[in-house]
C-alpha positions in Angstrom: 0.0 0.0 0.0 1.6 3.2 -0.8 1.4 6.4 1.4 -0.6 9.2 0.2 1.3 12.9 0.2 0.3 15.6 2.5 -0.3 18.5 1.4 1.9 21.5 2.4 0.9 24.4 3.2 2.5 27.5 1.0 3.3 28.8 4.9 5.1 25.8 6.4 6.9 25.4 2.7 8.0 29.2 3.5 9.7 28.0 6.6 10.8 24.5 5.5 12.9 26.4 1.9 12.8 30.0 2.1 13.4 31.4 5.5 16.8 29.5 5.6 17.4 30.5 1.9 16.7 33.8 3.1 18.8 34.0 6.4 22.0 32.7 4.5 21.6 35.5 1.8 21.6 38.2 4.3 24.3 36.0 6.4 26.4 36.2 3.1 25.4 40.1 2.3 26.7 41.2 5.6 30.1 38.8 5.4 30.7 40.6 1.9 30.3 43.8 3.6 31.6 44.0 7.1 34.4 40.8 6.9 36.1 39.7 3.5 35.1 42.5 0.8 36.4 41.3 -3.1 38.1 44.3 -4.7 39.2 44.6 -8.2 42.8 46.4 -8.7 42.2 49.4 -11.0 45.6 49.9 -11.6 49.0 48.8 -11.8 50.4 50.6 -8.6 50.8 47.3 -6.6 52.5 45.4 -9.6 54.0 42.6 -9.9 52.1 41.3 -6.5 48.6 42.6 -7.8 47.9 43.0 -11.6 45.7 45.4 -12.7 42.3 43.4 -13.0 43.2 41.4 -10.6 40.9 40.2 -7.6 41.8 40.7 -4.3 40.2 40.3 -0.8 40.4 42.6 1.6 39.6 41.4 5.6 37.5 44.5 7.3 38.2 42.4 10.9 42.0 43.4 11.3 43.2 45.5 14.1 45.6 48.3 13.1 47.6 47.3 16.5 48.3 44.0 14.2 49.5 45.1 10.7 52.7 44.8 10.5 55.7 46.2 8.2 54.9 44.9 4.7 51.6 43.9 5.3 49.6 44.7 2.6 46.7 47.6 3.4 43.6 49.4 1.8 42.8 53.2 2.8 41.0 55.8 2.0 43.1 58.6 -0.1 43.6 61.6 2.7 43.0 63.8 -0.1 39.5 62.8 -1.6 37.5 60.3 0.7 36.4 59.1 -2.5 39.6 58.0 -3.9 41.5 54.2 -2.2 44.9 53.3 -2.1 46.2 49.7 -2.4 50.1 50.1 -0.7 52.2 48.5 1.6 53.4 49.5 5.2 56.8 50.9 4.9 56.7 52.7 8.1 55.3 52.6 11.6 54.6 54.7 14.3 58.0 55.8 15.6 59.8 53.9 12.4 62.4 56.4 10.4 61.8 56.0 6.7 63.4 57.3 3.3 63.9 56.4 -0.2 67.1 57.3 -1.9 67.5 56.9 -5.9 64.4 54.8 -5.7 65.5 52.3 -2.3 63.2 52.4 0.3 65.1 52.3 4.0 63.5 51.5 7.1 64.9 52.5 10.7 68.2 53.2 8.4 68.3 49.5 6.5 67.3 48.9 3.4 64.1 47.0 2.6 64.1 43.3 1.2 63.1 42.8 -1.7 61.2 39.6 0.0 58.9 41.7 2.0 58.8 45.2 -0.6 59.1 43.2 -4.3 60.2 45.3 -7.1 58.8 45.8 -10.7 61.2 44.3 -12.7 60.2 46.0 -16.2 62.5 47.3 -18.1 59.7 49.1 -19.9 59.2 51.7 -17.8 56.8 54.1 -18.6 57.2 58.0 -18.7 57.5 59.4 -14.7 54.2 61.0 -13.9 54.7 64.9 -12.9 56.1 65.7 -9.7 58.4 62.1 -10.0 61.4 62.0 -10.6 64.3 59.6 -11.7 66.0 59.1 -8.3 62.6 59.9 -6.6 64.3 61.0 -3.2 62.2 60.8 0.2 64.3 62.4 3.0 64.5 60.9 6.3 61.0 60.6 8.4 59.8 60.0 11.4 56.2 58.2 11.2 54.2 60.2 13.8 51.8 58.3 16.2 48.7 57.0 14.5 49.5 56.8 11.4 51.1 54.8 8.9 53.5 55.3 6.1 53.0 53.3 2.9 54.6 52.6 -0.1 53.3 51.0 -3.5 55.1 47.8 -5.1 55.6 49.7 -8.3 57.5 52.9 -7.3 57.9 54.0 -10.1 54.1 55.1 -10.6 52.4 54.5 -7.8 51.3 57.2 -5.3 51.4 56.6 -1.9 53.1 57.9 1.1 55.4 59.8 -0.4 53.2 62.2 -1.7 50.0 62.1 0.4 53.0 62.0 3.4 52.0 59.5 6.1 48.5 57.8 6.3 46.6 58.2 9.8 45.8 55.0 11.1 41.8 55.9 11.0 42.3 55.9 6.8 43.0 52.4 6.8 40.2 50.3 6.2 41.6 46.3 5.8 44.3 44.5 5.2 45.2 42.4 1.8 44.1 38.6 2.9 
């Protein structure tokens, strides 16, 4: 003898399929928003660790107490709180920074190359105004609160060394 279906109500069906369908959407929403947010590179500042067109993800949940010195970060442009920048941390507070003929130097020793990679292009494109070929930075002291970073590609990107160091309220997540 077979058993004969019940008939579900559109109500209980609601409960049984869409509620949960429904709570995971908004779960997922909220995650996109306030934890791991996707972020397309726009441009070729952070090359050769992040192409332009590139995906990267960027965790809202880290502490500024815990970034560290080549930890990748995303702020908000001083400048125009419209405008991001993609850049890593060259200095902290208290660190001494420069750059001399494009080197970057941290507490007076030069970065690796490990922790700060390098373009390695020979096809460098024309300096944008206000670079130029030794693109000197002179010694700095990173005041409290704020951060000083520097792009991958140095010899484009803008960073630090124009919008001078980066208060720590600008930065909004680190690289994951």
């Amino acid at each position: 003898m077979s058993k004969s279906r019940q008939k579900i109500s559109v109500k209980a069906r609601f409960f049984q399929v869409g509620a949960p369908l429904l709570i995971a959407l908004v779960l997922a929403f909220i995650f996109k928003l306030k934890v791991l947010t996707p972020l397309e590179v726009s441009n070729s500042f952070m090359e050769p660790s992040f192409s332009q067109g590139k995906t990267v993800y960027i965790s809202k949940l880290t502490s500024v107490k815990s970034l560290l010195v080549g930890d990748v970060v995303l702020a908000k442009s001083p400048l125009d709180e419209n405008s991001y920048i993609l850049a890593r941390i060259l200095g902290k507070p208290g660190d001494e920074v420069s750059i001399s003929a494009r080197e970057a130097y941290r507490n007076g020793n030069p970065v690796s190359e490990e922790i700060f990679p390098r373009t390695k292009s020979q096809n460098l494109p024309a300096l944008p105004t206000g670079k130029t070929e030794s693109d000197e930075k002179p010694k700095l002291i990173v005041p409290e609160k704020t951060f000083f970073l520097l792009c991958d590609n140095r010899e484009i990107g803008i960073d630090s060394r124009e919008l001078g160091p980066i208060p720590e309220s600008l930065i909004i997540g680190k690289v994951w």
